[in-house]
C-alpha positions in Angstrom: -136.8 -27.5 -37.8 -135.7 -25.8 -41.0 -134.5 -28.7 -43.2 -132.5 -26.8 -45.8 -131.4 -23.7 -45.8 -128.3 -21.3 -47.9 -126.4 -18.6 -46.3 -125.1 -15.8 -48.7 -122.1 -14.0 -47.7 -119.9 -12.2 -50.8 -117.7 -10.7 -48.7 -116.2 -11.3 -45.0 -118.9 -10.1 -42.7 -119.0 -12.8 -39.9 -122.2 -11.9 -39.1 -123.7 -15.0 -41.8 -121.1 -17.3 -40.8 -122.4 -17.8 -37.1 -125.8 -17.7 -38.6 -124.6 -20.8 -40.9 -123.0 -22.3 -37.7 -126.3 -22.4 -36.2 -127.9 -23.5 -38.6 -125.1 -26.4 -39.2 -126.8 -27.4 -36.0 -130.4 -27.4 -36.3 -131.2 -28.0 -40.3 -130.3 -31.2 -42.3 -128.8 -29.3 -45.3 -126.9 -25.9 -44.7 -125.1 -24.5 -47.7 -123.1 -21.3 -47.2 -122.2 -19.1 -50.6 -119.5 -17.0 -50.7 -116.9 -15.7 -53.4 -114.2 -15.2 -50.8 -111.6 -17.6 -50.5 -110.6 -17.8 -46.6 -107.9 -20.3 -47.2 -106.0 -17.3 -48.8 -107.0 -14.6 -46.9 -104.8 -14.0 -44.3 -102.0 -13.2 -46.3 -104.3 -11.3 -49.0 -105.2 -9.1 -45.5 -101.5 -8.3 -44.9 -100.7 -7.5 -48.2 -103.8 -5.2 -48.8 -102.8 -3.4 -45.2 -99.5 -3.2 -46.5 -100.4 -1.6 -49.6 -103.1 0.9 -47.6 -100.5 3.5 -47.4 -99.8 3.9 -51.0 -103.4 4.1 -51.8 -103.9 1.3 -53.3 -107.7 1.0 -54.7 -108.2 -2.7 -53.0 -107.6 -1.8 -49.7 -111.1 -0.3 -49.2 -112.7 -3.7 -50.4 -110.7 -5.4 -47.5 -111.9 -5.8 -43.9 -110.0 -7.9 -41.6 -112.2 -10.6 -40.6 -111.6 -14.2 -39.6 -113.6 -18.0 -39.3 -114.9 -18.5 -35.5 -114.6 -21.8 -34.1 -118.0 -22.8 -34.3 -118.2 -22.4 -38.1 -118.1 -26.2 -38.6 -120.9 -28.3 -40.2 -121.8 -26.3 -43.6 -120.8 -26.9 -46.7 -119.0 -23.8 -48.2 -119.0 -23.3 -51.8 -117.9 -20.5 -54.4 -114.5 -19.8 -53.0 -113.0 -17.4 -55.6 -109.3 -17.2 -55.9 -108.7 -13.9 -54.3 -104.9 -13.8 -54.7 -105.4 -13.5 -58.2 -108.0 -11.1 -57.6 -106.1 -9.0 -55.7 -103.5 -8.8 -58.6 -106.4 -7.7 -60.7 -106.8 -4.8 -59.1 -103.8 -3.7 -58.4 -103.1 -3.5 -61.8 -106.0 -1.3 -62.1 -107.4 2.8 -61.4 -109.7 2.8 -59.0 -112.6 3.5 -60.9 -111.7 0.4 -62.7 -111.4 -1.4 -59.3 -115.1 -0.8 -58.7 -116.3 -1.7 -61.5 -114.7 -5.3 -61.2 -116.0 -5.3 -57.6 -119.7 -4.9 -59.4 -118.7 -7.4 -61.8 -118.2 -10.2 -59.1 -121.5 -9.7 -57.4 -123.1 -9.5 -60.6 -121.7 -13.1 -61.0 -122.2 -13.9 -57.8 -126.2 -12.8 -57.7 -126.1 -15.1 -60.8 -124.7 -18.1 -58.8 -126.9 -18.2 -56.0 -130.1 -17.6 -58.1 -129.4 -20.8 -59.8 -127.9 -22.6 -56.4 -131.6 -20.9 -54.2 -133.4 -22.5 -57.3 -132.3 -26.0 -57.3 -131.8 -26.3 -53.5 -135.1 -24.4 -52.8 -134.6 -23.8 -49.8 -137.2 -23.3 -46.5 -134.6 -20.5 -44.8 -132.5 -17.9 -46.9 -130.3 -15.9 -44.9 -128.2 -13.1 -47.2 -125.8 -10.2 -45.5 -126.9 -7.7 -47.8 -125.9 -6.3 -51.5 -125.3 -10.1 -51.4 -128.8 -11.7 -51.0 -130.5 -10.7 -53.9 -130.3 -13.9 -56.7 -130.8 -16.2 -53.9 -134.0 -14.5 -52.5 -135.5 -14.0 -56.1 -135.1 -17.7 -57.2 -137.1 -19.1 -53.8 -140.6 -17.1 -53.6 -141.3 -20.1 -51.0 -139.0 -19.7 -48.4 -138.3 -17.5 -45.0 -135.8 -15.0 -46.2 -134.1 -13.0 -43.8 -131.9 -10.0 -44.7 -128.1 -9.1 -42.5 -128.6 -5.4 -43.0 -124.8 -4.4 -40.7 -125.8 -0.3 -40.7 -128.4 2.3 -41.2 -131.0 2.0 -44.1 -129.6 3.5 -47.2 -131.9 6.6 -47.3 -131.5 7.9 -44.0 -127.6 7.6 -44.6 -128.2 9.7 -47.9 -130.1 12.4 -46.2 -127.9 13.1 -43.1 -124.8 12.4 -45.4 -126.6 15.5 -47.7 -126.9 17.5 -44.3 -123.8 17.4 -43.3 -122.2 17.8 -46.5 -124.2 21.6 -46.4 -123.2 22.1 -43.0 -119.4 21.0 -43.4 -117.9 21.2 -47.0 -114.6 21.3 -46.4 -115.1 17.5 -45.4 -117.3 16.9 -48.2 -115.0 14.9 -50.2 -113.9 12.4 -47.5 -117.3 11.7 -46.3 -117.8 7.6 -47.2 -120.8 6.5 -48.7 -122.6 10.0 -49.4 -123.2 9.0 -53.2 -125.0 5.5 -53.6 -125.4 4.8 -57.4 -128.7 3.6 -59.5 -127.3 0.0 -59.4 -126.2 0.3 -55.7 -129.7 1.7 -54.5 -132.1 -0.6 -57.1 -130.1 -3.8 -55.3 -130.9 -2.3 -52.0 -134.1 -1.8 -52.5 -135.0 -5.4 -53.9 -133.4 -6.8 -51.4 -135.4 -5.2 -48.4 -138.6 -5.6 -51.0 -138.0 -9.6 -51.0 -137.1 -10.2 -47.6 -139.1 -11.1 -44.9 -137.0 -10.5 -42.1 -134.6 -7.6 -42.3 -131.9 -8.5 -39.2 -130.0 -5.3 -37.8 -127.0 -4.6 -34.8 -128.7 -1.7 -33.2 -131.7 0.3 -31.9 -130.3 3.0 -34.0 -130.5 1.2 -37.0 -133.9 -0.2 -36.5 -135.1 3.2 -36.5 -133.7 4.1 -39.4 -135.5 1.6 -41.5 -138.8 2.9 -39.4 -138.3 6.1 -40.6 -137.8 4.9 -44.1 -141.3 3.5 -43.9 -140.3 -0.3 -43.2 -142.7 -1.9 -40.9 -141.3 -2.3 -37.2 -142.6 -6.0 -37.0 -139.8 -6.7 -39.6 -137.0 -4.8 -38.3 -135.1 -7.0 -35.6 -131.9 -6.3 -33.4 -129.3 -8.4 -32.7 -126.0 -6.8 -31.2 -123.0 -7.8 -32.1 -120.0 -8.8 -30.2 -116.4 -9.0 -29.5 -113.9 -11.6 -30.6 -111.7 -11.1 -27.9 -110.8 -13.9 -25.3 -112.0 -12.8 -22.0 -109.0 -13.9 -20.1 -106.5 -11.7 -23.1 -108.8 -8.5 -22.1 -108.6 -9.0 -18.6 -104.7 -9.2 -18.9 -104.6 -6.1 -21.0 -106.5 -4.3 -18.0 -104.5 -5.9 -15.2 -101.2 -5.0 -17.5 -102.3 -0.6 -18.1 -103.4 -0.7 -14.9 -101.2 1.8 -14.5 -102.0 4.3 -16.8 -105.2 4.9 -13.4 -101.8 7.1 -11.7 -100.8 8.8 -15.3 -100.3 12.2 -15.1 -100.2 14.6 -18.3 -102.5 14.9 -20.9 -105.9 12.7 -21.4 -104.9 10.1 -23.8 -107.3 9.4 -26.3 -107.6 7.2 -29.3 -109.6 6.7 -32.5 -109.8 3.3 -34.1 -111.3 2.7 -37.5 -111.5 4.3 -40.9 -110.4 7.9 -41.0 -112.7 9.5 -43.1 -116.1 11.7 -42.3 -118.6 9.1 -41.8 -117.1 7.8 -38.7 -117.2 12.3 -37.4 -112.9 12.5 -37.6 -113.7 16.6 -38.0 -116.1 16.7 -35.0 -113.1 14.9 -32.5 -110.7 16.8 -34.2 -112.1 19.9 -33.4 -113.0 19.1 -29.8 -109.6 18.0 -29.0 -108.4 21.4 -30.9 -110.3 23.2 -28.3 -108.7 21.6 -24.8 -105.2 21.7 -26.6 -102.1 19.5 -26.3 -101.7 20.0 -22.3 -105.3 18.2 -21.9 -105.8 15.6 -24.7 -103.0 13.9 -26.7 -104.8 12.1 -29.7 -104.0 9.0 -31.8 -105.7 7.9 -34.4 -105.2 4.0 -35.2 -106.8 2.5 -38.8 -106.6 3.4 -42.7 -106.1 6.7 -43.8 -105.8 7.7 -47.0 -102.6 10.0 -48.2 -105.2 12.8 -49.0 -106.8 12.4 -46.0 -104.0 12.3 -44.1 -102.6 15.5 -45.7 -105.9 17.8 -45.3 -105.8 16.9 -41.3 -102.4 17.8 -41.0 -102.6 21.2 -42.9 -105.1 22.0 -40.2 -104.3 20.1 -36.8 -100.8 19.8 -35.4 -101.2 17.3 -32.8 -102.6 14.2 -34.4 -100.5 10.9 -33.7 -101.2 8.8 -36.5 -100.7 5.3 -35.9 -101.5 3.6 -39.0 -103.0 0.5 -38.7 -101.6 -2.8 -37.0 -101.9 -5.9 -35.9 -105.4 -6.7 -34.1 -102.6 -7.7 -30.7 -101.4 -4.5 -30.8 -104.6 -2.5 -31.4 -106.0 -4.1 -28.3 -102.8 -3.3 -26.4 -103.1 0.5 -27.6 -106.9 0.4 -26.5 -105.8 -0.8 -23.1 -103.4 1.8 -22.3 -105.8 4.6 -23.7 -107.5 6.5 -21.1 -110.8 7.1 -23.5 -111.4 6.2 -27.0 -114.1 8.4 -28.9 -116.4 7.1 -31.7 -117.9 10.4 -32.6 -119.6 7.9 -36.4 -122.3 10.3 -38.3 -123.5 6.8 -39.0 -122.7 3.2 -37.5 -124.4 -0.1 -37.6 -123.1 -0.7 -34.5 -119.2 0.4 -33.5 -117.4 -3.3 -32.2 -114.6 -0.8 -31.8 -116.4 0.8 -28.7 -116.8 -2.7 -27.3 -113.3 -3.7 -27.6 -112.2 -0.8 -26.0 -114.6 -1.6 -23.1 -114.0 -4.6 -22.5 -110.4 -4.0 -22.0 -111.4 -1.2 -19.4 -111.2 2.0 -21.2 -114.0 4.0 -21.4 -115.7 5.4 -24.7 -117.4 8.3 -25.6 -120.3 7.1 -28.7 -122.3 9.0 -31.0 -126.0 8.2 -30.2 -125.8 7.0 -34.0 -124.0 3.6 -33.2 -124.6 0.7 -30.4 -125.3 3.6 -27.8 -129.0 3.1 -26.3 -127.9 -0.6 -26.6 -125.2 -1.0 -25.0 -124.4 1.9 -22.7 -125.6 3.8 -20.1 -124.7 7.0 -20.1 -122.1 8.3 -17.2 -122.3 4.4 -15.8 -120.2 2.6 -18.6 -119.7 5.4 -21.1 -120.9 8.3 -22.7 -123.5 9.3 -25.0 -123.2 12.4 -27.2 -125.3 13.8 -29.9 -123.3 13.5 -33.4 -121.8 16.5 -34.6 -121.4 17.9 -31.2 -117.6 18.9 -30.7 -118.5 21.1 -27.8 -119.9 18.1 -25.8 -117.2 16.0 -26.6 -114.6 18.9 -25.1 -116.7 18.8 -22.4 -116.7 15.4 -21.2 -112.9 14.8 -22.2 -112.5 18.2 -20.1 -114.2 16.9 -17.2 -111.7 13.5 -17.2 -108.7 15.2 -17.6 -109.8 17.5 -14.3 -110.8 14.1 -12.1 -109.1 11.0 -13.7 -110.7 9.2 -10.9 -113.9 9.1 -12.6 -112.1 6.9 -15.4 -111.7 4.3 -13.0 -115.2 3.8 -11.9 -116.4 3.8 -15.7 -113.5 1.6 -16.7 -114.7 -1.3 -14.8 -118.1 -1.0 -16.0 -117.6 -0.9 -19.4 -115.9 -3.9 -19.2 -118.6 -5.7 -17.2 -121.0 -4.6 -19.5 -119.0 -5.5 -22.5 -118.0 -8.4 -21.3 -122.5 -9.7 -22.4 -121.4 -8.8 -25.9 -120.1 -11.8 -27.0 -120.6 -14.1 -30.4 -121.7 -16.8 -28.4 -124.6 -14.8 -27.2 -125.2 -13.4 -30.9 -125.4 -17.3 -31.9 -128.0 -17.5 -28.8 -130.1 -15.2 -30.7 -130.2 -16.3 -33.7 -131.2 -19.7 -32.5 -134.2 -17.9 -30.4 -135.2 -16.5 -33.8 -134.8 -19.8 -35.8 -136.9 -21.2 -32.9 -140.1 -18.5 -33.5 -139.8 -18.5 -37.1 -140.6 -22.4 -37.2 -143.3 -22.6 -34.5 -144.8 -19.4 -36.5 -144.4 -21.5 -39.9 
């Protein structure tokens, strides 16, 4: 048993807070670093969606994210007062946003170098761009990395790729420049750990081909937050949309921007035309975003984003939702929408060889492939009864993706890790 341990977590990925509930569990000391406050963020989330529309810079620092249950037992410390911090930068340019952004991590690698070297602990577990003080203060410990997408260099070079291939999309295509700072932090951080943690097949691979070794690359999916007995009452509730007639419905959910392939399902949907597929778009999009896709499509529904209730009521009543991502640590989009019994169409670049099984519970497409997707969605809106069939199996299958299964792992891991020393 791993006797003390520190979780690092700057942000709001949940990902180290089940890893701290487990740990809660099975060490005598767990301490869990952060510099977000979630007393205060719930309403610092509705105020940064609110403010999404008129651009403002914080927005893209927010994810919606939330405690589970199970995160009792730790000892959380470094809570920053975030409400202030939000008026920061909204008094602020953007550029200036980012550079408080690298600010507080710098403080915060500071922080937990001193906190790793005083506890010094046996286990360090650090979601990344956040783990790097802690594991350079504790030489002696385990140190597993939470690394949530592909490994920096591979995104670089396809990002490069299709930059060539598509310019027009160039400037909204998230994450295609990583900075000195950005990259050296990266780097150190996958230098120092021992373990490097990842949600997908795809990702491993990525760090393969980057020359990490295999035997340090592991997967753990993800899974859904959603209470099985809410999905299965969304299903039972569009249960009619099985007799809809009209055009395909399909939705997008996440981040508009290139990274997640907007241009690919955009053009794909341009192709069948508005008596096949009527597309809505649900998440943040920015105003110049939004403005370069309406100069060049005329049938885009945006929806904005919403409340997580009515997302998942919009993902019911969807006959397909697409997730086209040049890039994806995994996609819990795709598994929401499954589990409430629609369909999805995934890039192979997300939880695809994980999770689905291509014309069984899904679809499996190669990224930047709008002529496959206009085939499939073509196929669907000829036989709608094939929706059906699919439906129910994505949300058998998506009903195994579940937190309590990800907490599972990680306790099979803690379990090898202290019988291997």
């Amino acid at each position: 048993m791993m006797t003390r341990s520190l979780v690092l977590n700057s942000g709001t990925h949940p990902e180290p807070i089940y890893w701290a509930s487990v740990l809660a569990r099975s060490s005598d000391h767990c301490l869990y670093a952060t510099s977000t406050s979630w007393a205060y963020d719930s309403r610092l989330m509705r105020i940064a969606r609110a403010a999404t529309s008129l651009g403002d810079p914080l927005s893209r620092h927010v994810l919606r994210r939330s405690l589970p249950a199970s995160a009792t037992g730790f000892r959380v410390v470094g809570r920053a007062r975030t409400l202030a911090a939000y008026e920061q930068f909204r008094s602020r340019s953007s550029s200036d946003s980012d550079a408080l952004v690298a600010a507080r991590m710098s403080r915060f690698r500071a922080t937990t170098r001193r906190l790793s070297d005083r506890l010094r602990p046996e286990l360090i577990i650090g979601q990344y761009t956040s783990a790097l003080g802690g594991f350079q203060a504790a030489p002696q410990a385990r140190k597993v990395l939470l690394y949530p997408i592909a490994h920096h260099d591979w995104m670089v070079d396809a990002f490069a790729s299709e930059a060539e291939a598509n310019p027009g999309w160039k400037p909204f295509l998230q994450g295609a420049a990583l900075s000195v700072e950005r990259r050296s932090v990266l780097e150190a951080e996958i230098s120092h750990a021992t373990d490097i943690v990842v949600p997908s097949t795809f990702a491993k691979r990525t760090f393969v081909e980057a020359g990490v070794e295999s035997g340090r690359v592991h997967v753990m999916s993800l899974g859904a937050s959603m209470d099985h007995e809410v999905a299965a009452s969304l299903r039972a509730a569009s249960s009619h949309k099985l007799k809809r007639r009209g055009p395909l419905r399909v939705l997008f959910a996440g981040q508009v921007n290139q990274r997640k392939g907007i241009s690919y399902l955009l053009d794909a949907a341009a192709m069948l035309g508005k008596a096949a597929v009527s597309l809505q778009v649900a998440g943040p999009c920015s105003p110049s975003m939004r403005r370069f896709i309406e100069q060049r499509y005329d049938f885009v529904d945006f929806l904005g984003t919403m409340p997580r209730a009515t997302l998942m009521a919009r993902m019911a009543d969807a006959d397909l939702l697409v997730l086209p991502s040049l890039a994806e640590g995994f996609g819990l989009v795709g598994i929401e929408a499954m589990l409430v019994g629609t369909p999805a169409i995934v890039s192979e670049e997300t939880f695809a060889g994980d999770v689905v099984t291509d014309n069984h519970d899904g679809w499996i497409v190669p990224s930047r492939s709008s002529s496959e997707l206009a085939s499939i969605m073509w196929r669907l809106f000829e036989d709608r009864t094939i929706l059906e069939g699919v439906g129910a199996a994505a949300a058998e299958t998506a009903s195994r993706f579940t937190w309590g299964r990800y907490e599972d792992e990680i306790a099979a891991f803690l379990d090898t890790a202290c019988s291997n020393g």
